[in-house]
C-alpha positions in Angstrom: 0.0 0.0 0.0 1.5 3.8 -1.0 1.5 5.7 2.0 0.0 9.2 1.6 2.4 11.9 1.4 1.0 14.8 3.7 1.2 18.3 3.1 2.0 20.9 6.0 2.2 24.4 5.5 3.7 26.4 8.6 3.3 29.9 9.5 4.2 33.0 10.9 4.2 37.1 10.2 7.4 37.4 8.5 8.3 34.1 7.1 12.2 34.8 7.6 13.2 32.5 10.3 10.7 30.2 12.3 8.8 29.4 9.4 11.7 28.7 7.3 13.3 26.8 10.0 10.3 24.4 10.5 9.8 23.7 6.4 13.7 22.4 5.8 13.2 20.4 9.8 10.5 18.8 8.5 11.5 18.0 4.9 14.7 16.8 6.3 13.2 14.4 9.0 9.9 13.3 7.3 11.6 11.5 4.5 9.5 11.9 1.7 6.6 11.6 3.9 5.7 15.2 4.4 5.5 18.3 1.5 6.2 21.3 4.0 5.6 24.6 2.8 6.1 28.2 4.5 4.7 31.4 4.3 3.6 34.4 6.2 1.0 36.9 6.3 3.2 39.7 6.2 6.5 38.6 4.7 9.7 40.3 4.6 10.4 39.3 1.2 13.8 38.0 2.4 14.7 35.4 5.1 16.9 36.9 7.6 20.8 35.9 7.0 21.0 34.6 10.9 18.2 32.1 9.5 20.4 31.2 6.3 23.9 31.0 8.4 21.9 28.6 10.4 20.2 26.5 7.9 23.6 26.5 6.0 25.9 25.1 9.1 23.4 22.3 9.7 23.5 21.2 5.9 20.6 22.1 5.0 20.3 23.2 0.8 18.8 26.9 0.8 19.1 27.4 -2.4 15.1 27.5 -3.3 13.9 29.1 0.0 11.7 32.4 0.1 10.0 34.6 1.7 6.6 34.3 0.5 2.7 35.1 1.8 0.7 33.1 2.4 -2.0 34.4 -0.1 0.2 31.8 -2.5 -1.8 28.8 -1.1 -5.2 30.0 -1.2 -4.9 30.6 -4.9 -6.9 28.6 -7.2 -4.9 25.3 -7.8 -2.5 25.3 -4.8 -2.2 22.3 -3.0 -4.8 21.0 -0.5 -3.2 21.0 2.7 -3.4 18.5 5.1 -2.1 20.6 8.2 -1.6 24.2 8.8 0.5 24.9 11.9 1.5 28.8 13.0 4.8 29.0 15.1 4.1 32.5 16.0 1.4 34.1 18.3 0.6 37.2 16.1 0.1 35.0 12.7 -2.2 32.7 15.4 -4.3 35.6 16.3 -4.9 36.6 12.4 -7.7 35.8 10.0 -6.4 33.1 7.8 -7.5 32.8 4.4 -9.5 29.9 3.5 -7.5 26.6 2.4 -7.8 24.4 0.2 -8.8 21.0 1.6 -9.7 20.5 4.7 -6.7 21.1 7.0 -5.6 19.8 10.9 -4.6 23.2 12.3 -2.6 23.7 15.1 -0.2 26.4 17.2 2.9 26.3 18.3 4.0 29.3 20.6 7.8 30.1 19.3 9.2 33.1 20.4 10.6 34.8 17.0 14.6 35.0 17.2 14.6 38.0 14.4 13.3 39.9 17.6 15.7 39.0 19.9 18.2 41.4 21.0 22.0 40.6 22.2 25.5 40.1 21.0 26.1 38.7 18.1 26.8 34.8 19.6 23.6 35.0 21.8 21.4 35.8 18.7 23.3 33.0 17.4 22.5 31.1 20.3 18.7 32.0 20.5 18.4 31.0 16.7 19.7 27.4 17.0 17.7 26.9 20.2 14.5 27.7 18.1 15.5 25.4 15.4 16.2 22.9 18.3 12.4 23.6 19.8 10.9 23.3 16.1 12.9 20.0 15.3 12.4 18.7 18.7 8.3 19.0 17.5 8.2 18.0 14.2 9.9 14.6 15.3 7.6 14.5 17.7 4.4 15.2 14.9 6.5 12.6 12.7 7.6 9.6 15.0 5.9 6.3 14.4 5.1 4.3 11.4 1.6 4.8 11.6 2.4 8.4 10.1 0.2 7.8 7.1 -2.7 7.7 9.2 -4.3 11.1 9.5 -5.7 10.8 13.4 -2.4 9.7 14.2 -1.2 12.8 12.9 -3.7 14.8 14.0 -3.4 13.7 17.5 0.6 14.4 17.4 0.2 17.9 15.6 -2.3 19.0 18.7 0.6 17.1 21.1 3.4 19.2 20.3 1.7 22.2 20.6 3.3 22.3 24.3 
């Protein structure tokens, strides 16, 4: 039997850094079992070079990331989605657009690292402990072979909301 291939699109204001962050964690660790996608509702239109020296020390390919709104997947023809998650409180509070599909939503509170202020190696520091929080979730979402089962998923997405 083909197992599903789910599609998750995560959230935030800017789409510069959490966002980012949680669409290469959970390319990289769902295998081929997940499509993630990023976006915000206000996006900077560039993904902030702390994100990128980040992304690029862990190995990740950043060659086809962007900053992008999230008025991309509402369009006619964009991909249903199978789960919507927002990492930031302000993009939680907003009026979404309406998705195609029928998507699992969930939250998860991240504090946004493009707003945190110190020298240079604790903004460092604060980055790759929010990449650390959004990895340690999305393995959480992910774990288990019963993955292509969407109340599995479901249940795990509303888990690792804490």
């Amino acid at each position: 039997m083909e197992r599903k291939i789910h599609r998750v699109l995560f959230l935030c204001t800017g789409n510069s850094a959490r966002s980012i962050m949680a669409e290469c964690a959970l390319i990289r660790w769902g295998r081929g079992r997940f499509l993630a996608f990023s976006a915000g509702s206000h996006p900077k239109g560039a993904i902030h070079p702390m994100t990128l020296e980040l992304l690029r020390g862990l190995e990740y390919d950043t060659s086809g990331l962007r900053s992008k709104s999230w008025d991309e997947f509402s369009l006619p023809g964009s991909p249903e989605l199978d789960f919507i998650i927002t990492v930031c409180d302000n993009a939680a509070g907003e009026v979404c657009p309406i998705w195609p599909g029928r998507p699992t939503t969930a939250h998860w509170s991240i504090a946004d690292p493009a707003a945190f202020s110190g020298s240079e190696e604790a903004i460092r520091e604060f980055f790759f402990q929010t990449y650390r929080d959004l990895e340690s979730r999305i393995r959480r979402f992910i774990e288990s072979d019963a993955t292509s089962d969407r109340m599995v998923l479901e249940t795990r997405v509303k888990a690792s909301q804490k």
